[in-house]
C-alpha positions in Angstrom: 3.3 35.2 5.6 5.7 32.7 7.5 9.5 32.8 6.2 10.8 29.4 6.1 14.3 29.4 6.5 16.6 27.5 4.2 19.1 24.8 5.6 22.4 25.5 5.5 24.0 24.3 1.9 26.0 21.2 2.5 28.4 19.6 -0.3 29.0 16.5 1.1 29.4 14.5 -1.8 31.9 15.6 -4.0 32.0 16.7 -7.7 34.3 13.6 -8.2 32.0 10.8 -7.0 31.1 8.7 -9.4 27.6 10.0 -9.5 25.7 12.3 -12.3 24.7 15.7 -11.7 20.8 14.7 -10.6 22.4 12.0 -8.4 24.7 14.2 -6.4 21.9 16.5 -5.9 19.5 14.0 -4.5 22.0 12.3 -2.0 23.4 16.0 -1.0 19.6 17.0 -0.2 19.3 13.5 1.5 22.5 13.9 3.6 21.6 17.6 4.7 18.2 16.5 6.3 20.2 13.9 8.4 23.7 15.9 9.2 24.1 19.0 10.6 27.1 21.2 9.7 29.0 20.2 12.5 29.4 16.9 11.9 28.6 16.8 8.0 32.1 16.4 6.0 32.6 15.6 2.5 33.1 12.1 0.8 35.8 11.1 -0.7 35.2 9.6 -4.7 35.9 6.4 -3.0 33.4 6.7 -0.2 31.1 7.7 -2.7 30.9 4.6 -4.6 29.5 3.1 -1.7 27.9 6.1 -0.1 25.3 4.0 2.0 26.0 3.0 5.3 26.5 -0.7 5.9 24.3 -1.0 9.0 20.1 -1.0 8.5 19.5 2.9 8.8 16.3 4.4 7.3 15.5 3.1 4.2 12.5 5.1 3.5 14.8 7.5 1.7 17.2 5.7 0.4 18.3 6.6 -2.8 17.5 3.5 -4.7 13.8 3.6 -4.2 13.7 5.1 -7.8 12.2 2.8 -10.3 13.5 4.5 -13.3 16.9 3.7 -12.0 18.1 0.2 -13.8 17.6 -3.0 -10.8 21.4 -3.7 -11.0 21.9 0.2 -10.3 19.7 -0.2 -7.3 21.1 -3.2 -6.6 24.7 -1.7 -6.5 23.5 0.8 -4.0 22.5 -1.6 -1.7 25.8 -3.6 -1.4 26.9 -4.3 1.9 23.3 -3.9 3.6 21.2 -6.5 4.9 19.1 -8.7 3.1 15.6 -7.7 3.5 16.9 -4.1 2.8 18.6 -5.8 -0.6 15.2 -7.1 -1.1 13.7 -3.2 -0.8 16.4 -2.5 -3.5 15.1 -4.9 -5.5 11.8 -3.8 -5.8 11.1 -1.3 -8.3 8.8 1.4 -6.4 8.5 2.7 -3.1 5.3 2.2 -0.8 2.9 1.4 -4.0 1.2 -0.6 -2.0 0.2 -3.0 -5.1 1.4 -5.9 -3.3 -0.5 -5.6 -0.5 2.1 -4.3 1.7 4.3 -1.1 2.1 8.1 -1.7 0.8 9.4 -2.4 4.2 7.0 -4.7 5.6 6.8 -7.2 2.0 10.6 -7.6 2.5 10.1 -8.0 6.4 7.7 -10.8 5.6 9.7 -12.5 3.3 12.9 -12.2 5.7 11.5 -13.8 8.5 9.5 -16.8 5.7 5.6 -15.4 6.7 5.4 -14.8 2.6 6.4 -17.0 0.3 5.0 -15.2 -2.7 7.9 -13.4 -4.3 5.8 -12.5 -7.2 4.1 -9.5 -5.8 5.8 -6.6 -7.2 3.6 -5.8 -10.0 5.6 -2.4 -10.9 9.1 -4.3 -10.6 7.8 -7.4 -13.0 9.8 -10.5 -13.5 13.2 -8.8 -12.8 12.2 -7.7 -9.3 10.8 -11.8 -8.9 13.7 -13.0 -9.6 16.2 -11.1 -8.1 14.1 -11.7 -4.7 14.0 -15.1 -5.4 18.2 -14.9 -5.5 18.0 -13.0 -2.4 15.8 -15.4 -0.6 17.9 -18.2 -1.1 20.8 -16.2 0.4 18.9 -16.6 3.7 19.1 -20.3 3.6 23.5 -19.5 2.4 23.3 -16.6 5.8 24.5 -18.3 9.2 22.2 -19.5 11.6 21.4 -17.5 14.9 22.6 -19.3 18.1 19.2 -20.5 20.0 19.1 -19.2 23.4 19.9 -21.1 25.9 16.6 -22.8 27.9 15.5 -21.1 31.1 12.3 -21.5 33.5 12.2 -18.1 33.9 10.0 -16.6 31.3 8.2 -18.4 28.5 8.1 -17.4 25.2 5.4 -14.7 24.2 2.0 -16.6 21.8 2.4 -15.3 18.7 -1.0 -13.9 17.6 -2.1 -13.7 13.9 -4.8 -10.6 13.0 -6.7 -12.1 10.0 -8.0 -8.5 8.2 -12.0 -7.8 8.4 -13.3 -8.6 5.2 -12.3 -6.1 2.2 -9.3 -5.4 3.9 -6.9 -7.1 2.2 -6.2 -8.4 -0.8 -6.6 -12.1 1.0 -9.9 -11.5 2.0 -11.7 -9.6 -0.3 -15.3 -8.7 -0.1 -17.9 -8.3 -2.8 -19.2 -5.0 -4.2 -21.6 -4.3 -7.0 -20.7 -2.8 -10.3 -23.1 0.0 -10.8 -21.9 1.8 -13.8 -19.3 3.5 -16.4 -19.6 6.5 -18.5 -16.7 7.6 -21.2 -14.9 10.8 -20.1 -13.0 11.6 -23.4 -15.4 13.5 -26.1 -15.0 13.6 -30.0 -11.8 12.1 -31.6 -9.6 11.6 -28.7 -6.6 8.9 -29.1 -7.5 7.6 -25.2 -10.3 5.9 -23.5 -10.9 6.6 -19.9 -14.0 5.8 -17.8 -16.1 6.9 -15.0 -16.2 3.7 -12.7 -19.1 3.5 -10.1 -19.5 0.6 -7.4 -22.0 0.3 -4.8 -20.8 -0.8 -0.9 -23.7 -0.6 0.6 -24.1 -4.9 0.9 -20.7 -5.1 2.2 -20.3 -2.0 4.4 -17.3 -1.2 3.3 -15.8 2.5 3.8 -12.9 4.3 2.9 -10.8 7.5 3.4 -9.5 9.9 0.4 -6.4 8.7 -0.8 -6.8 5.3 -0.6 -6.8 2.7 -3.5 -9.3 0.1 -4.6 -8.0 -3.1 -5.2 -10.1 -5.1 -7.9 -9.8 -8.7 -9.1 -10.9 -8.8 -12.6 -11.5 -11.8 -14.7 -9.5 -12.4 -18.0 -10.6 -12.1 -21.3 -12.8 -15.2 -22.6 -11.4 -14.7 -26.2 -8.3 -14.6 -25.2 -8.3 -18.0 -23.1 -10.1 -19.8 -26.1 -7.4 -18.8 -28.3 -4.7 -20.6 -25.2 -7.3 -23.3 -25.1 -6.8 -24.2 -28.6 -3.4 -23.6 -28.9 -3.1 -26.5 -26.4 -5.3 -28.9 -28.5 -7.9 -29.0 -24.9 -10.9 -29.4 -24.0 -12.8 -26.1 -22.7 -14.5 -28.7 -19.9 -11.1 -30.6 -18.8 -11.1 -30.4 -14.9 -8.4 -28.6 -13.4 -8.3 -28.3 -9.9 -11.8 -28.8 -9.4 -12.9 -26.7 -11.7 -12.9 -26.8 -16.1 -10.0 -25.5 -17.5 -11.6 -22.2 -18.8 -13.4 -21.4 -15.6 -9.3 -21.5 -14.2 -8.0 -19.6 -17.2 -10.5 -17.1 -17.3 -10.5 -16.4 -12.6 -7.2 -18.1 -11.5 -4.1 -17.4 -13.3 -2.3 -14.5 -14.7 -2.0 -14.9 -18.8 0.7 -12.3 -18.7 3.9 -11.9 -18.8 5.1 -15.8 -19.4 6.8 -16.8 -16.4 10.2 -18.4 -16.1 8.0 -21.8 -14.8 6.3 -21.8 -18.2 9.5 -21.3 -19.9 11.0 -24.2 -17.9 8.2 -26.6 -18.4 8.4 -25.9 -22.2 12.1 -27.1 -22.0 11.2 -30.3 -20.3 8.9 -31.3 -23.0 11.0 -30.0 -25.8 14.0 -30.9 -27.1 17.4 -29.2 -29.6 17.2 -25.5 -30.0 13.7 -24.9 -29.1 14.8 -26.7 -25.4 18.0 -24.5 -25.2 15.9 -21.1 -25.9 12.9 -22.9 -23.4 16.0 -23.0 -20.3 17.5 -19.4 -21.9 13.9 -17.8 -21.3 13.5 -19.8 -17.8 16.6 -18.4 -16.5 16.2 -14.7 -17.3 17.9 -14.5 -20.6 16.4 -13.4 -24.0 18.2 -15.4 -26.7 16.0 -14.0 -29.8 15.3 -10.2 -28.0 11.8 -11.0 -27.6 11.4 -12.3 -24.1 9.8 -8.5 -22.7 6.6 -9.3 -25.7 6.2 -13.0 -24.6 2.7 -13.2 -22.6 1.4 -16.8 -22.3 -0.3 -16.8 -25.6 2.6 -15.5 -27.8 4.9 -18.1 -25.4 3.2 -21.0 -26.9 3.0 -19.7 -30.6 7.2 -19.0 -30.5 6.9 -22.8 -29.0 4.2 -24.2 -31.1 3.7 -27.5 -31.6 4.5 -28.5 -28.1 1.3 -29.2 -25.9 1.8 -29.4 -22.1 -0.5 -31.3 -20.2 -3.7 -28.3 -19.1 -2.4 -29.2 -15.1 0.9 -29.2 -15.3 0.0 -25.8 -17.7 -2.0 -24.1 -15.3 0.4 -25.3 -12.6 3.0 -23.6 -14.1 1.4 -20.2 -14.1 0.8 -17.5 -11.9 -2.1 -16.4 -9.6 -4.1 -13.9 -11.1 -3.0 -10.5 -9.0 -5.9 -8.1 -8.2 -5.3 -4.6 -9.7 -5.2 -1.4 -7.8 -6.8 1.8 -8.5 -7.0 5.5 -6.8 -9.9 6.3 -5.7 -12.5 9.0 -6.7 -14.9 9.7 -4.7 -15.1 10.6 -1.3 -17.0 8.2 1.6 -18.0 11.7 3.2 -19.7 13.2 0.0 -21.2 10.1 -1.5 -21.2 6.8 1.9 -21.8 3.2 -0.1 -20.7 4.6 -3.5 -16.8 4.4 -4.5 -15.5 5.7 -7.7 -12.5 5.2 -10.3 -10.9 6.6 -13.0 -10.1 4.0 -15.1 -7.8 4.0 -18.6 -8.3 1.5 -20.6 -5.3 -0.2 -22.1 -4.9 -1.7 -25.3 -2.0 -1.8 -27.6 -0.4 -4.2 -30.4 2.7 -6.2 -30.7 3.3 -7.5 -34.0 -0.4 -8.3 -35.2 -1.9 -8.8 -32.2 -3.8 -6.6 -30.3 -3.1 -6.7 -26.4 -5.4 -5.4 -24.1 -5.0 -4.5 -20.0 -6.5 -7.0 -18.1 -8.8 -5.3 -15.5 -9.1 -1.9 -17.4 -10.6 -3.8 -20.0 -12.4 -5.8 -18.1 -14.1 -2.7 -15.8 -13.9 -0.4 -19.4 -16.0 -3.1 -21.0 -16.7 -6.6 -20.3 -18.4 -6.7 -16.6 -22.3 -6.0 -17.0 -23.9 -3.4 -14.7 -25.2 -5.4 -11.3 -22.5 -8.2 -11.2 -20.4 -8.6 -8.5 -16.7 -8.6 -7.9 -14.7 -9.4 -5.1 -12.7 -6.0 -4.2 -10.6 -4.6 -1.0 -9.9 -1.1 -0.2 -5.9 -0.4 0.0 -4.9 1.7 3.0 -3.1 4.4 1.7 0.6 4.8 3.1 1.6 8.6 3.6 -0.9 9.7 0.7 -4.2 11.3 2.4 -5.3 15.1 3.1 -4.0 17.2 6.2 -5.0 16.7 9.5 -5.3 20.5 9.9 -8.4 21.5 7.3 -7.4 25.1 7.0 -4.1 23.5 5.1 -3.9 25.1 1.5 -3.5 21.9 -0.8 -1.8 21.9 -4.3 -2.5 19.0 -6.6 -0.6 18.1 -9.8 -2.5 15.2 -11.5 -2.3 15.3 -15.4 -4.3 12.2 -17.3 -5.6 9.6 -14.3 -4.0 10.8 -12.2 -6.7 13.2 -11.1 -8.3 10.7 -9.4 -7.1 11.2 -6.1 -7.6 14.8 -6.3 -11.5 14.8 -7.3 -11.9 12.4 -4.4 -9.8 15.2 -2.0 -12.1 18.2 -3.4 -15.5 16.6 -3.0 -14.2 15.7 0.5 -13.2 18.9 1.9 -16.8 20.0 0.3 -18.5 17.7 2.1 -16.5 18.5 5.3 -16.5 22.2 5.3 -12.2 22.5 5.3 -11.6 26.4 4.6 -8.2 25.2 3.3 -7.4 27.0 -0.1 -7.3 24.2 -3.4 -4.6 24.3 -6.5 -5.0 22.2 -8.9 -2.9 21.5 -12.1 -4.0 19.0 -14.4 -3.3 18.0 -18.1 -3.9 15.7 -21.2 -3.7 15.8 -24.8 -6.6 18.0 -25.6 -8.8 20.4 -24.3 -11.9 19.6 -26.6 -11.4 16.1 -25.9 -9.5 15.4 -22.6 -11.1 17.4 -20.2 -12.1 14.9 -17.5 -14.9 16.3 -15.1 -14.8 19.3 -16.7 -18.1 20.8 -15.8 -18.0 19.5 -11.9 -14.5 21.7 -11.5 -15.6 24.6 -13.4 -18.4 24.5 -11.2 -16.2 24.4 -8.3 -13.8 27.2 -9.6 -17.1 29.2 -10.0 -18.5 28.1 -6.3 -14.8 29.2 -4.6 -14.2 25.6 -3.7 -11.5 24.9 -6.6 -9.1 28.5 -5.8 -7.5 27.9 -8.4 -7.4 25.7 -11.7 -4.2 25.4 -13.9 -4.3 23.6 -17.2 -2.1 21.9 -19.5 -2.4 20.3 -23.1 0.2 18.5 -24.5 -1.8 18.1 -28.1 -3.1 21.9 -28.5 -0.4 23.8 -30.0 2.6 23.0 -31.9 4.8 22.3 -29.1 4.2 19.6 -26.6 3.4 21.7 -22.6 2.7 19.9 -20.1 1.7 20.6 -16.2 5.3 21.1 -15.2 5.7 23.6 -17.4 2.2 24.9 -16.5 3.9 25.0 -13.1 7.0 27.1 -14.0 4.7 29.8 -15.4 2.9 30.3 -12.2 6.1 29.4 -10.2 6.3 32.4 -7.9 2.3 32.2 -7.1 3.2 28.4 -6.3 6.4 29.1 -4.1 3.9 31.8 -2.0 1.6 29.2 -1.4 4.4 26.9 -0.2 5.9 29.6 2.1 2.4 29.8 3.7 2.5 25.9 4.6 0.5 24.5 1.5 1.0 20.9 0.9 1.7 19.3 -2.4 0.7 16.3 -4.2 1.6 14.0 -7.2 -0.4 11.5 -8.6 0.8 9.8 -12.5 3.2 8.5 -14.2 6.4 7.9 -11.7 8.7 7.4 -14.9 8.2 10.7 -16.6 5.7 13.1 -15.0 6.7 12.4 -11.9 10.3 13.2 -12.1 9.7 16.5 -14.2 7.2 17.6 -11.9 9.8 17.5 -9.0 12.8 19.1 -10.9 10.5 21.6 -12.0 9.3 22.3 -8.7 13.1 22.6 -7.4 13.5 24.9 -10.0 11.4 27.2 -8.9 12.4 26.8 -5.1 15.5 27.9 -6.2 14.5 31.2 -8.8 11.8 32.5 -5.9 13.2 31.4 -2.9 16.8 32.3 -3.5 18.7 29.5 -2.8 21.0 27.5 -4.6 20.0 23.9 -7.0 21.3 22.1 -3.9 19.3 24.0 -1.2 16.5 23.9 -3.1 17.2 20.0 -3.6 16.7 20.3 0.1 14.1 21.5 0.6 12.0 19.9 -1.6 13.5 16.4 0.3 12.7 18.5 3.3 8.7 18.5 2.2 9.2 14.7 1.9 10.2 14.0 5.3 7.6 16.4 6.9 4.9 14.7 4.8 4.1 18.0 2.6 5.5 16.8 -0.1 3.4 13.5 -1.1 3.2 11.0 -3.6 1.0 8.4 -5.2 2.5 6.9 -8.6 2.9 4.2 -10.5 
């Protein structure tokens, strides 16, 4: 068995910085990957107020790539940096990959103007939009460059833009066929979670484990009847070339409201109801009901006023494709991709909400229509390059998605590598996705090992984490032996108690301290054996 050898325990920020306990932890970890002893001193409280450097160091570490941290939190963390590094602040996970980019490279774009949609953070919502449209206009506030001066001597390089082969990218999509869906949850179960299966044999399209599938799914026709009316329309009015359902049902986004609705409500409005309109445009919730507000319930808290069905639809935003892990595996099953798909409904007030494109794959496209789709490249999420790797997967609910694709790949592949996997729902009799195709690989050898959690079974709630403490020295052996680890869930919750669990237990079996273990688990991150695909 290889011995991994602990770094050295380094306190740089102190006990007095005006950080919590979890928060010293994190940025003691993150400081002992990138200091040695020798140069590594501690921080005064004062320097830890502002313990990131002002210059443009790596930020795929920093500390405020932590969505459940508040934005003005993150934002406070980011003082003194750049822009475009502000704008990585701003947006509420790291590397999701939802808007089509990685982190780095949306807030690159938007630096140097090649994107001018500042909507694309679907996890950060209307908080991250907006404070990246603040940040954006402090480009136009930041000084101006000097221009070099002209010279003969060499000309300036063509720039070249690479237009992505179809399915690609989110702008340009491909077509692929819906084949089927099958329920996964039995009896009386409280969830509703399907089996997805596409065919990509027309378009060609492939994949690799660990990427996402990025779907553009159509909104519910009841749903824009019911916005119809309530603007006193016409179904057949032409909008854009098209009738105003076909564009409510394929083009725009009928939730959340956006500040542009709010604002063209407050031009065509006029005492309180304009005041709340320009409250609601500007970010502000004057009646604490601005987080329910979708485009529907916008125009029933403002009923009676009817904008025009252009300026309406104008006032919108595009309808975003949703992502989803994939699977399957291209290796096992080449032209057929998979999903493992929630569906989402839920009620505010009397009204029942439902997620756009679970819904809409759950129940509302037929089998044999088509969709337009892209695959999502994934960014640091994918197998080892070395197949004799041991792998451990913790991917309770949907999250197994991801992992079933990984298995079935390494069976198709022959990869020797050993296979953990944790995963957990409510109930056993009810929740237990694919469970004949992994007791069938726990029988075959493929699946070494299969730990189980169920939150709903007993009388106390236990979850994979804690599934994970009870098996914690077995874990930290595979761990000392090189195994990689995965996540794939809830980033708010799971996520986070499946990391302070596994510290936990790098501390109790490998003997070190909270903040050596701290380090090495931010260790695994930088070596890429400690991965991550949440949301």
């Amino acid at each position: 068995m290889n011995q991994i050898t602990p770094p050295p325990k380094l306190d740089i920020i102190p006990a007095s910085a005006p950080f919590s306990d979890a928060q010293r932890s994190w940025l003691n970890g993150f400081f002992a990957g990138l200091l040695s002893p020798d140069v590594a001193t501690p921080l005064s409280a004062e320097q830890g107020a502002a313990v990131m450097p002002a210059g443009d160091g790596d930020d795929g570490e920093a500390p405020w790539h932590d969505q459940t941290m508040p934005i003005a939190d993150r934002m406070k963390l980011a003082e003194g940096r750049p822009v475009r590094r502000k704008m990585m602040a701003a947006m509420a996970q790291q590397d999701c990959g939802q808007c089509g980019y990685n982190c780095h490279d949306y807030s690159e774009a938007i630096a140097g103007r090649s994107e001018a949609r500042l909507n694309l953070c679907v996890p950060g919502g209307k908080e991250t939009a907006r404070m990246l449209k603040s940040l954006y206009e402090e480009l136009d506030k930041a000084p101006a460059a000097k221009a070099p001066e002209k010279t003969d001597a060499v000309a300036a390089p063509a720039v070249t833009v690479t237009i992505a082969e179809p399915g690609r990218s989110r702008d340009n999509p491909t077509e692929a066929t819906f084949l089927s869906r099958r329920l996964l949850n039995k009896g009386k179960s409280e969830k509703e979670t399907y089996h997805i299966e596409f065919d990509l044999s027309a378009s060609k399209l492939d994949y690799v484990v660990g990427d996402s599938f990025g779907v553009f799914a159509r909104n519910d026709v009841g749903l824009v009847d019911q916005i119809i009316a309530l603007l006193g329309a016409s179904h057949t009015t032409k909008v854009n070339g098209k009738t105003l359902r076909e564009v409510l049902i394929d083009d725009v986004s009928l939730s959340p409201a956006p500040d542009s609705l709010f604002e063209l409500i407050s031009f065509i409005t006029g005492g309180a109801q304009r005041e709340k309109a320009r409250a609601l445009a500007q970010g502000e919730d004057p009646d604490g009901d601005a987080a329910t507000l979708d485009v529907m319930a916008a125009l029933q808290k403002f009923s009676g006023t009817r904008p025009h069905p252009e300026a309406f639809v104008e006032a919108l935003e595009p309808l975003q494709p949703r992502l989803y892990s994939i699977s399957s595996s291209h290796n096992a099953t080449p032209g057929k991709l998979s999903l493992t798909v929630d569906s989402v409904r839920y009620v505010i007030g009397k009204r029942k909400r439902i997620g756009v494109a679970s819904t809409f794959l759950g129940e509302r496209i037929n089998e044999g229509e088509k969709l337009k789709v892209y695959v999502q490249k994934a960014h640091n999420f994918g197998l080892p390059q070395d197949p004799k790797t041991p792998i451990i997967m913790i991917g309770p609910g949907t999250g197994i998605a991801p992992f079933r694709a990984f298995l079935l790949d390494r069976k198709a592949t022959g990869a020797p590598g050993k296979n953990w996997l944790f995963f957990g729902h409510q109930r056993s009799d009810c929740d237990f996705f694919y469970q004949e195709e992994l007791n069938a690989m726990k029988t075959s050898g493929q699946l070494t090992r299969l730990s189980l959690a169920w939150s709903r079974d007993g009388e106390k709630k236990f979850y994979v984490q804690d599934r994970m403490r009870e098996v914690g020295r077995e874990l930290w052996t595979w761990l000392a032996e090189g195994a990689h680890l995965y996540i794939c869930g809830d980033a708010k919750r799971m996520a986070k108690d499946v990391e302070r669990a596994l510290v936990d237990i790098v501390a109790q079996f490998g003997a070190r301290s909270t903040d050596e273990a701290v380090s090495f688990v931010a260790e695994l991150k930088k070596t890429g054996r400690f991965q991550a695909d949440v949301y």
